[in-house]
Legacy VTK file of the C-alpha trace (Angstrom):
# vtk DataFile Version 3.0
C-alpha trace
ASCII
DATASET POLYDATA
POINTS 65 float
0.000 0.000 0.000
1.271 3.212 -1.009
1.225 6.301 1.565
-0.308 8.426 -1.699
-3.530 5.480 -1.343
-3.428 6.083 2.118
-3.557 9.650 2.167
-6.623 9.555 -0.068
-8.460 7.660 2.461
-11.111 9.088 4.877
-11.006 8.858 8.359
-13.596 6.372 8.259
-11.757 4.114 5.679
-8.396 4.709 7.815
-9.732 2.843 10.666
-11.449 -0.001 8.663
-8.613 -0.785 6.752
-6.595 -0.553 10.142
-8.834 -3.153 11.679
-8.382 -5.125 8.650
-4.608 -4.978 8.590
-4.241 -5.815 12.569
-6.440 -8.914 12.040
-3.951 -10.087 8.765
-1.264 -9.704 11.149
-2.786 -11.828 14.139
-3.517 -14.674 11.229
-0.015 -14.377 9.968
1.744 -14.915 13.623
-0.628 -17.296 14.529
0.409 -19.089 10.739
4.197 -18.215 11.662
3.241 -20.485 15.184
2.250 -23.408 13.588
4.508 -23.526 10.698
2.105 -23.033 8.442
3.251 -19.578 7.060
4.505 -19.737 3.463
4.969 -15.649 2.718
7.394 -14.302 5.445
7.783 -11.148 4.223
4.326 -10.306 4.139
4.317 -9.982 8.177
7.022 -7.078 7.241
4.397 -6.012 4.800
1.853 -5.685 7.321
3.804 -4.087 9.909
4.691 -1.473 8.173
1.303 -0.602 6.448
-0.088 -0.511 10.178
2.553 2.306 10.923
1.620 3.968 7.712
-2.041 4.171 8.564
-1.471 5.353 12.446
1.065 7.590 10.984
-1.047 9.324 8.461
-4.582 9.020 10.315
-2.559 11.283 13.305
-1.303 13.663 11.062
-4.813 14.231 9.657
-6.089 14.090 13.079
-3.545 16.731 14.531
-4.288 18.994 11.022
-7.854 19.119 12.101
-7.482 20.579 15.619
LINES 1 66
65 0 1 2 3 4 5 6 7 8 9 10 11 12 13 14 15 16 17 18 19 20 21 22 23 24 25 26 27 28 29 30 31 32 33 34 35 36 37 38 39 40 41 42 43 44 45 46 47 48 49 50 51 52 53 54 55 56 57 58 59 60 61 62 63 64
């Protein structure tokens, strides 16, 4: 995900696709637990599209007040 998609987003959207993201990342450890996990690097992925959505959605936030 690209921060220029992300910045395009609404508050609203920012938060679903945060709740989306967190549970992705719950599935992936839990995969990562049991051997199952086949794509490593998409935990990385994950991780760092969180960050990019808390990261933009307080800068918006802050840029309101």
């Amino acid at each position: 995900m690209k921060a220029s998609d992300v910045h395009a987003m609404t508050p609203d959207q920012l938060k679903d696709e945060l709740e989306k993201l967190k549970k992705e990342q719950f599935n992936l450890r839990f995969q990562g637990a049991t051997g199952q996990l086949e794509n490593t690097a998409r935990i990385r992925q994950v991780r760092r599209d969180i960050a990019r959505i808390q990261t933009i959605a307080s800068q918006k936030q802050s840029a309101e007040a």
